[in-house]
N, C-alpha and C positions, 0 to 999 in steps of 0.2 A: 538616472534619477527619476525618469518618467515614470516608471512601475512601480516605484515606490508611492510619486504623488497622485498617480491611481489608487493605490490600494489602502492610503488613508483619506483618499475622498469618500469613495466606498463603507470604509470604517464610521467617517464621520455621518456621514449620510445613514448609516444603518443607528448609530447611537444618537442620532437626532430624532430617529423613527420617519425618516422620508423613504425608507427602502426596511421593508418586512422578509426576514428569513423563514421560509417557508420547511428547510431542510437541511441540517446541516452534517456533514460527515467526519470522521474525527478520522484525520488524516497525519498524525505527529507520529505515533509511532511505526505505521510504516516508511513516514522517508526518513526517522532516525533508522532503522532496521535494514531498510536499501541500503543508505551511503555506506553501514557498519557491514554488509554483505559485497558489495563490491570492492570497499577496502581491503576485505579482508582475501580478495581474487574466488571467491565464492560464487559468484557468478560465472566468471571466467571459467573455473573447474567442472561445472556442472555440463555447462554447455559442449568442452572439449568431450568430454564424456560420453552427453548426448548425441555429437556429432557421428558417432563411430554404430550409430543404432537409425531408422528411418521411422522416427514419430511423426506421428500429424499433428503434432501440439507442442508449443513449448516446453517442453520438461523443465527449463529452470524455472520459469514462472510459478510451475506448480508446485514445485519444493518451496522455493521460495513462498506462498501463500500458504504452504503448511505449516514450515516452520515460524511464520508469523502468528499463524494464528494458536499453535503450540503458546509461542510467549504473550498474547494478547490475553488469549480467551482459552485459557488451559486446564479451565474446568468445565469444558466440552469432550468428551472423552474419542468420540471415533472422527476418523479421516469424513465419514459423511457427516458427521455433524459440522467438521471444517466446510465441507461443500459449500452445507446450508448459510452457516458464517461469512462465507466470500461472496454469495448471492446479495446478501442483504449489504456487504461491505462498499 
C-alpha cells in the first residue's frame, strides 16, 4: 500500500502546485508494448537467437525499440530517424 500512498502524495502535491514538473515523458505505450511482447515470449525468442551470435549489444532491446517506435512514431520513415526518436525518448 506504500507506493501507492507515495504516489498520490506526489500527485497531490503536484495538483496543488507545491511540486513543478519541469519534464515529463510519456511512458504508456511502451510498458503496454513490453508486457504485450514478453507475453507473447517475443523477448524470450529474440534473445535465444541472439544467443547463438557474439554482439556487444543487446539485440532484443534494439528490435524491441524499433518495433516500438515503428507503432509509436510510424511516420518517421528510416531506422535512423528511429535512432534519433530513442535519443530524445
Amino acid at each position: 500500500m506504500r507506493p501507492f500512498t507515495e504516489k498520490v502524495t506526489v500527485l497531490e502535491a503536484l495538483k496543488d502546485g507545491d511540486v513543478v514538473a519541469e519534464d515529463c515523458r510519456q511512458w504508456g505505450p511502451a510498458l503496454v508494448f513490453d508486457h504485450l511482447w514478453k507475453k507473447l515470449g517475443l523477448q524470450r525468442i529474440i534473445q535465444k537467437l541472439a544467443a547463438k551470435r557474439n554482439f556487444s549489444f543487446d539485440v532484443e532491446r534494439v528490435v524491441f525499440a524499433m518495433a516500438l517506435q515503428r507503432i509509436v512514431r510510424s511516420h518517421t520513415g528510416s531506422d535512423r530517424d528511429g535512432a534519433l526518436w530513442l535519443e530524445e525518448t
